[in-house]
C-alpha positions in Angstrom: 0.0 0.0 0.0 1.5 3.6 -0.9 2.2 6.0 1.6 -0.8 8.2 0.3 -3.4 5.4 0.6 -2.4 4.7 4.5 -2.5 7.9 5.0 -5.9 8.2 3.5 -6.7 4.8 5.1 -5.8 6.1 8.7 -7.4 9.8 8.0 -10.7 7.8 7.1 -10.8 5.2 9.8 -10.0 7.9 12.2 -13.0 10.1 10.9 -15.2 7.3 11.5 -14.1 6.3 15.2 -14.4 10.2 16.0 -17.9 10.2 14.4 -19.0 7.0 15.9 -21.4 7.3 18.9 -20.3 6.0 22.1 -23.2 3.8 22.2 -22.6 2.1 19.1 -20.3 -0.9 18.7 -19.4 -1.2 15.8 -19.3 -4.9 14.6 -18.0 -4.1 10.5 -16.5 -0.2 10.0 -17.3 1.5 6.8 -15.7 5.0 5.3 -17.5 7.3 3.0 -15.8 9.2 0.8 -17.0 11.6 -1.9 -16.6 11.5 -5.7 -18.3 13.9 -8.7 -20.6 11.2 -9.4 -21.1 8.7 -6.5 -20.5 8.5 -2.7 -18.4 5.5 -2.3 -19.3 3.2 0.7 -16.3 1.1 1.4 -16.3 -1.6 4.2 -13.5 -2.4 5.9 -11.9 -5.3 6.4 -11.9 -4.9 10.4 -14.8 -6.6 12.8 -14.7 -6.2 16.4 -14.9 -9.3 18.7 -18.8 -9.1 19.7 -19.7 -9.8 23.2 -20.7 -13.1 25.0 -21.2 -11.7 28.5 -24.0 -12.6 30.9 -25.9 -11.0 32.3 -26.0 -8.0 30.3 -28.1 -6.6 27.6 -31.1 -8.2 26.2 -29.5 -9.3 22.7 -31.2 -10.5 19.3 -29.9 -11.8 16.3 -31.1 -10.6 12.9 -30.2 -13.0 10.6 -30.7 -11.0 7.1 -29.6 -7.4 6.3 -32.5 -7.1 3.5 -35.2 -4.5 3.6 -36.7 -6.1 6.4 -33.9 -7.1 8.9 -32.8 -3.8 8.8 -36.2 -2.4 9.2 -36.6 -4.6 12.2 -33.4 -3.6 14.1 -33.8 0.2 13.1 -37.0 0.3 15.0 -36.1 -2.2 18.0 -33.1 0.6 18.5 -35.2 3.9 17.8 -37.7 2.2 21.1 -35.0 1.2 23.2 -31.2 1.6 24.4 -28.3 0.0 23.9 -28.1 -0.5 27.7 -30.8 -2.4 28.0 -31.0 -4.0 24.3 -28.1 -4.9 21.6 -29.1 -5.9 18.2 -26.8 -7.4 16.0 -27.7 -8.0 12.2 -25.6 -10.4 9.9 -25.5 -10.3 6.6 -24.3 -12.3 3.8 -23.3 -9.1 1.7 -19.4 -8.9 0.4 -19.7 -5.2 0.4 -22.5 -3.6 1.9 -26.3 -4.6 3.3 -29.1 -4.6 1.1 -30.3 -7.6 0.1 -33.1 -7.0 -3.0 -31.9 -3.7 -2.8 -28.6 -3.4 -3.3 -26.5 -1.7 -6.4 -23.6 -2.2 -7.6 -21.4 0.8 -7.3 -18.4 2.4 -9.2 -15.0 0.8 -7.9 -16.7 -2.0 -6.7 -13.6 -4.7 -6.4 -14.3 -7.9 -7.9 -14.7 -10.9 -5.5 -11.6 -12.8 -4.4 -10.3 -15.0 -7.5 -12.3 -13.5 -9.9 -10.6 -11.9 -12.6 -13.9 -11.9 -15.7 -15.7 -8.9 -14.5 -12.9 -5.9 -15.3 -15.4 -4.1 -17.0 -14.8 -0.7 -18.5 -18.0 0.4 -18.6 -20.3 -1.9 -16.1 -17.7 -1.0 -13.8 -18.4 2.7 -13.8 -22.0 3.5 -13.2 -24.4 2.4 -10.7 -26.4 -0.8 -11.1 -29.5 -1.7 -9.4 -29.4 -5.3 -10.3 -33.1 -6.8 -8.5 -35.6 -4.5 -7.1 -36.0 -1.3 -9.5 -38.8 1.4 -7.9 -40.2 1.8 -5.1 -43.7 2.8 -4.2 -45.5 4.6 -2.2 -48.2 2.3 -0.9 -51.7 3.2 -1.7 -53.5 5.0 1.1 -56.2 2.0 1.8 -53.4 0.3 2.6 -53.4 1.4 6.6 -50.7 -1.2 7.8 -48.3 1.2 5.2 -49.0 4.6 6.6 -45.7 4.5 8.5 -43.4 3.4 5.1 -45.0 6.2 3.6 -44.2 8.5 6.4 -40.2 7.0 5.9 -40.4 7.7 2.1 -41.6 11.0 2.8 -38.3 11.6 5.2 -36.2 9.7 2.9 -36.8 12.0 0.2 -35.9 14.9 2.6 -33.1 13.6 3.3 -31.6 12.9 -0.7 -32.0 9.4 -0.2 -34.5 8.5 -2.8 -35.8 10.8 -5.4 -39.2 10.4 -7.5 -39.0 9.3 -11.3 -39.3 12.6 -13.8 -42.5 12.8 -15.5 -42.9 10.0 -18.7 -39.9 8.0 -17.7 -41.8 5.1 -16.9 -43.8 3.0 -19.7 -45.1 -0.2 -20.2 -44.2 -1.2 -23.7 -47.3 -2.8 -25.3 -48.0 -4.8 -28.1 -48.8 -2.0 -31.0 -52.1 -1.0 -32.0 -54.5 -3.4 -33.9 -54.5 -1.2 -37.2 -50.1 -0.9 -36.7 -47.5 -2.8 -38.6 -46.8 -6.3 -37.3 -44.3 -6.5 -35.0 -44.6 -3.4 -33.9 -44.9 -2.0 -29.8 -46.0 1.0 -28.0 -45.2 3.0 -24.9 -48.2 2.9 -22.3 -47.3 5.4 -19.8 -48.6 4.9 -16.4 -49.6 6.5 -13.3 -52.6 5.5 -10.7 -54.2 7.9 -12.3 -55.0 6.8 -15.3 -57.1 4.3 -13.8 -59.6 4.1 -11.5 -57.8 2.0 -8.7 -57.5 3.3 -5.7 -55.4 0.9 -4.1 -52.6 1.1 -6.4 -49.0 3.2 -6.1 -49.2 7.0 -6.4 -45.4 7.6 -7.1 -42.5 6.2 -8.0 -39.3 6.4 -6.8 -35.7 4.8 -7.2 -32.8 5.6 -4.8 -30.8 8.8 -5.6 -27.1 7.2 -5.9 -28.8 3.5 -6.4 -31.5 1.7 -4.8 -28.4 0.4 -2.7 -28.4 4.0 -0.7 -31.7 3.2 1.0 -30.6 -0.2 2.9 -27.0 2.2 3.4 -29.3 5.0 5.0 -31.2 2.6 7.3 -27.9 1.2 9.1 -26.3 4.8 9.2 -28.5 5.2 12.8 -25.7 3.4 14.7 -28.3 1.9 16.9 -27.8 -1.8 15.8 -24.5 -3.4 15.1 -24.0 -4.7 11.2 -21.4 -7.6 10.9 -21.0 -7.7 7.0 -20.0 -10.5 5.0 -21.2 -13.1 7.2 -22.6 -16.3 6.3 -24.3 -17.7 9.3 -24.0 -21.7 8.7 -27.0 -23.2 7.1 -26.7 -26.4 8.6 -26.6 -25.8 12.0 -26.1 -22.1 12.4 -28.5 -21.5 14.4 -29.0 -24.3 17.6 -31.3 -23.5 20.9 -29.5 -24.3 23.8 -29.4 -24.4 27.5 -28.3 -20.8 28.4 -25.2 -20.9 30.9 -26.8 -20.3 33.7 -28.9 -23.4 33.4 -32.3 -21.5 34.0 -33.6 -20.8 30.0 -32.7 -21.2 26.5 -30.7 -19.0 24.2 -29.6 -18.9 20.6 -26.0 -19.9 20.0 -24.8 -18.8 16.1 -21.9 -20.4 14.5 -20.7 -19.3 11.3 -17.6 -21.4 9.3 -17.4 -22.9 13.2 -16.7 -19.9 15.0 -19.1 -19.1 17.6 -21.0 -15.6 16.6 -22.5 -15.1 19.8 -25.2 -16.2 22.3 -28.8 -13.7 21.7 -32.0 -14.5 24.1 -34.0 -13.6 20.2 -33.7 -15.0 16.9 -35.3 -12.7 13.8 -35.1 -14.7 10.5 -35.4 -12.3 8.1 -34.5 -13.6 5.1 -36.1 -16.6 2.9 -35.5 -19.4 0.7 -33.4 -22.6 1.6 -31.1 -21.5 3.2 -34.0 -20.0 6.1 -35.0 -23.4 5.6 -32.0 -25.1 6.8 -31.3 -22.5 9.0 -34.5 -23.7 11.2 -34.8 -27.1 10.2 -32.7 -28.6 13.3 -34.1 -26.1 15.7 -36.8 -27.1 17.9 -38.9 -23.9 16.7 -41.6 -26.6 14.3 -44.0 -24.2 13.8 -41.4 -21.6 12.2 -39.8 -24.2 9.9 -43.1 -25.6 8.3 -43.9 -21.9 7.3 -40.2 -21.0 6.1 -40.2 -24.4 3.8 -40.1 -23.3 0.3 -40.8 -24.1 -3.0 -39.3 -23.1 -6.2 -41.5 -22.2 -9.1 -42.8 -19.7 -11.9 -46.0 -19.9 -10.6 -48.3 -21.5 -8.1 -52.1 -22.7 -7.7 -54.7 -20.7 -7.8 -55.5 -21.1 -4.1 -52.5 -20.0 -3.0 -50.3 -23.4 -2.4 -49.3 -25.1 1.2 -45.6 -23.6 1.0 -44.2 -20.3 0.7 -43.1 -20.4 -3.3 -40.4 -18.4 -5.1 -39.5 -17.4 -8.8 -36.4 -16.6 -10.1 -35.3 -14.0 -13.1 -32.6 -13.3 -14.5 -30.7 -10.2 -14.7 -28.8 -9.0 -17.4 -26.9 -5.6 -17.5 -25.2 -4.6 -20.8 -23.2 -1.7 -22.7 -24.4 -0.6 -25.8 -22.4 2.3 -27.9 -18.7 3.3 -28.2 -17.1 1.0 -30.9 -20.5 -0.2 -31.8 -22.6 3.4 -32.4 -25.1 1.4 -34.3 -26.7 -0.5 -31.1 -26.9 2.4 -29.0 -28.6 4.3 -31.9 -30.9 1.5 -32.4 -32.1 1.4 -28.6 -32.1 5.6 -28.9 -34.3 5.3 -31.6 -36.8 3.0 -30.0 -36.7 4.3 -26.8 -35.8 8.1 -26.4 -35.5 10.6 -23.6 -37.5 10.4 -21.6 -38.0 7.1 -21.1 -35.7 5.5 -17.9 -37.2 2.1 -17.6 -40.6 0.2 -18.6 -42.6 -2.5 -18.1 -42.4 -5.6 -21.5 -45.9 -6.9 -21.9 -45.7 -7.6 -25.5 -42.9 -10.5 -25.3 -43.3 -13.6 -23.2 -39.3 -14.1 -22.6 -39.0 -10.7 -20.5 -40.5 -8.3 -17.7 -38.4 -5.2 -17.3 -36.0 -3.2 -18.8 -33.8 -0.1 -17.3 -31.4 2.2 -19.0 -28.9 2.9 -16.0 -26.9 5.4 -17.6 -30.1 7.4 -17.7 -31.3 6.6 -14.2 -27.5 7.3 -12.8 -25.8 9.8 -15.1 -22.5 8.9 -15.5 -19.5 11.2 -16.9 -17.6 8.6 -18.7 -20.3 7.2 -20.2 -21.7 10.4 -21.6 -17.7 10.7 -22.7 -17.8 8.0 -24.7 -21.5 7.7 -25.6 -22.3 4.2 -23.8 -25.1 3.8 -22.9 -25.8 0.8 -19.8 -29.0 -1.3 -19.8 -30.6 -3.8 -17.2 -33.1 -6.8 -18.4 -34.8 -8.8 -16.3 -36.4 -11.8 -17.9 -39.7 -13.9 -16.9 -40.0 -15.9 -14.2 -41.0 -18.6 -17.2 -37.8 -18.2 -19.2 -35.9 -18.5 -15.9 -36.9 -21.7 -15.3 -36.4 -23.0 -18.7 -33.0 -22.0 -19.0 -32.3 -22.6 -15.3 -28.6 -23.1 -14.2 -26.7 -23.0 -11.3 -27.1 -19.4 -9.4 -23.5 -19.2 -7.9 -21.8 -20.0 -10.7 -23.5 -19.8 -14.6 -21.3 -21.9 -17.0 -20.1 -19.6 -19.4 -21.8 -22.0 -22.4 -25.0 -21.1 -20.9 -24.5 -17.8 -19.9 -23.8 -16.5 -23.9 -26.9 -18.5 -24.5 -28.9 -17.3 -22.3 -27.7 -13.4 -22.7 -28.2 -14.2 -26.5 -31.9 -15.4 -26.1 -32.4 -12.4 -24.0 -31.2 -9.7 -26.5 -32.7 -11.6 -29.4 -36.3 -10.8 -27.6 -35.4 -7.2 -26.7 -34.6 -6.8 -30.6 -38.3 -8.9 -31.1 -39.8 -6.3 -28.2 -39.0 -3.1 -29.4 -39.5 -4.0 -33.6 -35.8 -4.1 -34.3 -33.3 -6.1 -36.8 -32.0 -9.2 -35.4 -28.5 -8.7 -34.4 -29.2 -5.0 -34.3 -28.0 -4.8 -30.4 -24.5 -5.8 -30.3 -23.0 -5.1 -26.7 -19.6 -4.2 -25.6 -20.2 -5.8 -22.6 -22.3 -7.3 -20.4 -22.9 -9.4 -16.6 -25.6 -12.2 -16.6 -26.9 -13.3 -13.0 -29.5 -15.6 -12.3 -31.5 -14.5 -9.3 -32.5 -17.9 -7.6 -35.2 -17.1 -5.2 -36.5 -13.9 -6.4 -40.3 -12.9 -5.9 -42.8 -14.3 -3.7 -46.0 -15.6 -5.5 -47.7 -16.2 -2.5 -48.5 -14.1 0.5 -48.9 -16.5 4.3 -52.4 -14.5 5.4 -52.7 -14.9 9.2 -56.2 -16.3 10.7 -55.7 -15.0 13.9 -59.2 -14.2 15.3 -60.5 -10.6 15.4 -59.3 -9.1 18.4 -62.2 -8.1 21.6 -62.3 -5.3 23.9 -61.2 -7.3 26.8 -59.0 -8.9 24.9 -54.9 -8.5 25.9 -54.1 -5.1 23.8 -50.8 -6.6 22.5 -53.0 -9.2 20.5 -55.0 -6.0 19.2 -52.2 -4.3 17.9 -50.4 -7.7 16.1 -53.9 -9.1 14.6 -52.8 -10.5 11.4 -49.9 -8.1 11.8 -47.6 -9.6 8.8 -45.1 -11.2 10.7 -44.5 -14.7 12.7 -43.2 -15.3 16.2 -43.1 -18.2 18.2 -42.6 -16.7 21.5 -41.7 -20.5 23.3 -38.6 -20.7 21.1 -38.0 -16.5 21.1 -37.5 -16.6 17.3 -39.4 -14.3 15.0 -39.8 -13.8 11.2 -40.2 -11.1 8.6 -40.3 -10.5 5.0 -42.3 -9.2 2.4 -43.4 -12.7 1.7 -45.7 -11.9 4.9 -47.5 -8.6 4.1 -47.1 -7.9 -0.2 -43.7 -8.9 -2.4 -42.4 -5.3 -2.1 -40.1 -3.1 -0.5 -42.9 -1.5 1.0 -44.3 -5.2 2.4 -40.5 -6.3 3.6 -40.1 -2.8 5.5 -43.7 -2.8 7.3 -42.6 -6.6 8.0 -39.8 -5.8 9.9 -41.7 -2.3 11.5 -44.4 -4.6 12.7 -42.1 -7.4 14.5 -40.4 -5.1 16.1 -43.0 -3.2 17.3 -44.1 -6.7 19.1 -40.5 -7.7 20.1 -40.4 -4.8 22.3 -43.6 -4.1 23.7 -44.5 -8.6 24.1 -41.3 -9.8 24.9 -38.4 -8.0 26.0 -38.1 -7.4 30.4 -37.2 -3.6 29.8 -37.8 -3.5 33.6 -38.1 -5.7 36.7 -41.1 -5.3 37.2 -42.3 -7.1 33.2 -43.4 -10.5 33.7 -46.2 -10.4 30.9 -45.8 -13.7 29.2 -44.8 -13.2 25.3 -47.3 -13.8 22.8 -47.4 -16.0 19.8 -48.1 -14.6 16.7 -49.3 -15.4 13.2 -48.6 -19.0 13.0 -51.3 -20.2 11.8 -53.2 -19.2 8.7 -52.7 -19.9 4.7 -51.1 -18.8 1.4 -53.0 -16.9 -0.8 -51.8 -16.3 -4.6 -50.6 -12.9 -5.5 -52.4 -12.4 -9.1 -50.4 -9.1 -9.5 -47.0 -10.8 -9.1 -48.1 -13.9 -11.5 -49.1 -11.0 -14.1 -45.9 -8.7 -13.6 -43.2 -11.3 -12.2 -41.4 -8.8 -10.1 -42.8 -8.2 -7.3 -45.9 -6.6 -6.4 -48.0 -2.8 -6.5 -50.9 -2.8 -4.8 -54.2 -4.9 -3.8 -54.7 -7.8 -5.9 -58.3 -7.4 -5.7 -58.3 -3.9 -7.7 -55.7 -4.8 -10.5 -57.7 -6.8 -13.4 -56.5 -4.4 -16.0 -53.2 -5.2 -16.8 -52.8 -8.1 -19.2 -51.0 -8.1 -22.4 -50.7 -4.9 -22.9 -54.7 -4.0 -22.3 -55.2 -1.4 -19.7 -52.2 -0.4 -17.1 -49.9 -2.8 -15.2 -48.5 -0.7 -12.4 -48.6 -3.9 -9.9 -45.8 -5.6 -11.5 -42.9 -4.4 -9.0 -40.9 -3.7 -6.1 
């Protein structure tokens, strides 16, 4: 390392401990620094030991650092203090928390032994490679009010900003009495139709959709240990506490002993949650977090939670090859940022980064960077490995995909010719199915804990002390991961933590039992969800709008 870079290392560590609160240990370090175009968020490479002493605190584990994990430990620590209550979230990250949300950044380095993705262009904008807007719940939707109200002060606070007017489109098959193979741009808004229960705005992180997961563990009131994979296998094991009076949570990740929490929040899905419970003698959390892997699922709503994938391609168009920038220019001008495909079976979504993030260097040397996601349907058809695509099937797969952009949008075959591009397969993507709690209606004299967590879009088995969110338990959205994570939190600390000597209330469980219910919008759109199935008939095939058909 140069003399320059320690210094800056050591001016920017010592920034950071300076900064730091008191209160806050912090379990991974990160440094921001500022650029022109980006703030960089760096992590270092530095964890401190975290703390196994009892008594002490009341700790809890997060195990996710998604939308909903972090949701969940913001609002435990805005309710209580680290005296009395230390949460620790672990995430599987390389870089940086996010989960669905995260973005690939400028500078990002490549992981250890990779040497395929030195990208010249890829490398230099901002990437959101899953979820793509966020929306502002509509206002039936009461159990949203508060994400709204955190929209609302991330926007103050230059987190997110809203999409400019006629940026977003669905592109539609072309009109009856058009050309064959022809399309259309639909814009859409709620206000085109008369659905009250679907999304009002629009918005997409200011410096990625990767800032808004960054924003929510900048409150140094949980500690973040990044790059963590707590062991699937037997990760997470319930044991005798030391004292020999109770039962804890021990985590073990790679056989090193994380820590030992009196709460367990799963906030995360797919197998790995799975295995994660599956050897635990919390039952009742495992048979809801078993999962099943499909493109769709039954019309009443399936007995397991059930996941799509997509795929995810992000590409360079321009430069040395002028003609398939032009051609995308052409069909897609200013001010179009990212639409909706309804008119070709093989795809959902398609994003022009470089608009979205205006980069210098691209504008330099007129590149421009797209992001296509595929269906859920072609995903499964061409379905490989997620960790690790075979480079056979990866040209064939980023070669079916351009093929029906080209089809899409009315253009030559071969007409789109990248520079470059990145293919990832996102294995368990989008929740087709929604677990709908049956806990009675709640009575007057009835315990006002259970009031407040009636079907509250959550689960938590209060004889093991584990809990679970995700937007798999309220809508597949940011929106429905965040109020996940608000909602179990909310009942974590007024149900179940002894804030005082005198709190003997006996914990509550909550939302175990119940059933699946389809998500229609998701099966139309693929990624993720808008608003209340119930109101969104409209949008097939191009016929009437689809704003239900994301994040």
């Amino acid at each position: 390392m140069s003399t320059a870079s320690l210094f800056y290392y050591y001016l920017t560590t010592t920034l950071l401990v300076a900064l730091t609160p008191s209160r806050k240990r912090v379990a991974q370090a990160f440094s921001i620094r500022a650029t022109t175009q980006i703030t960089q968020y760096q992590y270092s490479t530095t964890t401190t030991q975290l703390s196994m002493s009892k008594p002490g605190p009341h700790r809890i584990a997060i195990i996710g650092g998604g939308v909903a994990g972090l949701s969940c430990a913001r609002r435990i620590g805005e309710q209580t203090s680290q005296e009395n209550v230390q949460v620790t979230v672990f995430d599987t990250g390389r870089l940086r928390p996010g989960g669905r949300l995260s973005s690939r950044l400028p500078a990002d380095p490549p992981k250890e032994g990779v040497d395929n993705e030195n990208y010249t262009y890829l490398n230099r904008c901002i990437l959101d490679h899953a979820a793509q807007i966020i929306a502002v719940p509509s206002s039936q939707r009461t159990d949203m009010h508060e994400f709204t109200k955190q929209l609302q002060q991330w926007e103050e606070q230059d987190v997110i900003q809203s999409f400019p007017p006629g940026s977003l489109s669905n592109i539609v098959k072309g009109n009856d009495d058009a050309p064959e193979n022809t399309f259309r741009l639909q814009p859409f808004s709620s206000s085109s139709n008369n659905d009250e229960n679907t999304a009002s705005s629009f918005y997409h992180g200011k410096k990625g959709n990767g800032a808004i997961p960054l924003a929510m563990a900048s409150t140094m009131d949980f500690d973040l240990v990044q790059d963590c994979w707590v062991s699937p296998g037997n990760g997470a094991r319930y044991v005798t506490n030391r004292q020999g009076d109770g039962h804890e949570w021990k985590l073990q990740a790679k056989g090193r002993v994380l820590g030992y929490f009196d709460q367990l929040v799963i906030a995360h899905n797919g197998k790995c949650a799975d295995r994660l419970t599956s050897q635990t003698p919390a039952k009742d959390i495992n048979q809801l977090l078993r999962v099943n892997f499909a493109s769709s699922c039954p019309a009443w709503g399936g007995r397991k939670m059930t996941l799509n994938s997509l795929y995810s391609l992000s590409f360079a168009v321009g430069g040395t090859t002028p003609s398939s920038s032009a051609s995308l220019e052409q069909a897609l001008p200013d001010p179009f940022i990212a639409g909706f495909v309804q008119n070709q079976a093989e795809l959902r979504f398609l994003s022009c980064a470089s608009r979205k993030y205006p980069s210098d260097i691209l504008q330099r040397d007129q590149v421009q960077v797209w992001t296509l996601l595929s269906s859920p349907t072609f995903a499964k058809q061409h379905k490989a490995p997620q960790e690790f695509i075979p480079q056979e099937k990866a040209e064939e797969v980023t070669d079916l995909l351009l093929r029906a952009l080209e089809s899409s949008l009315g253009l030559e075959s071969n007409s789109i010719r990248p520079i470059e591009s990145k293919l990832q397969l996102w294995g368990a993507a989008v929740p087709l199915n929604i677990w709908k709690s049956s806990a009675p209606q709640p009575q007057p004299q009835q315990d006002e804990r259970l009031q407040s967590s009636n079907g509250a879009g959550f689960l938590y088995d209060s004889q093991h002390s584990v809990g679970v969110c995700g937007d798999w338990l309220v809508e597949s959205s940011v929106a429905g991961a965040w109020t996940s994570g608000y909602q179990l939190a909310n009942h974590i600390v007024s149900s179940t933590i002894p804030l005082s000597s005198t709190s003997h209330s006996e914990p509550l469980s909550i939302g175990l039992q119940g059933a699946f219910e389809r998500s229609d919008s998701v099966h139309r759109g693929g990624i993720a969800s808008f608003g209340d199935d119930k109101n969104n008939k409209k949008a097939k095939n191009g016929s009437g709008n689809s704003n239900n058909n994301n994040s």
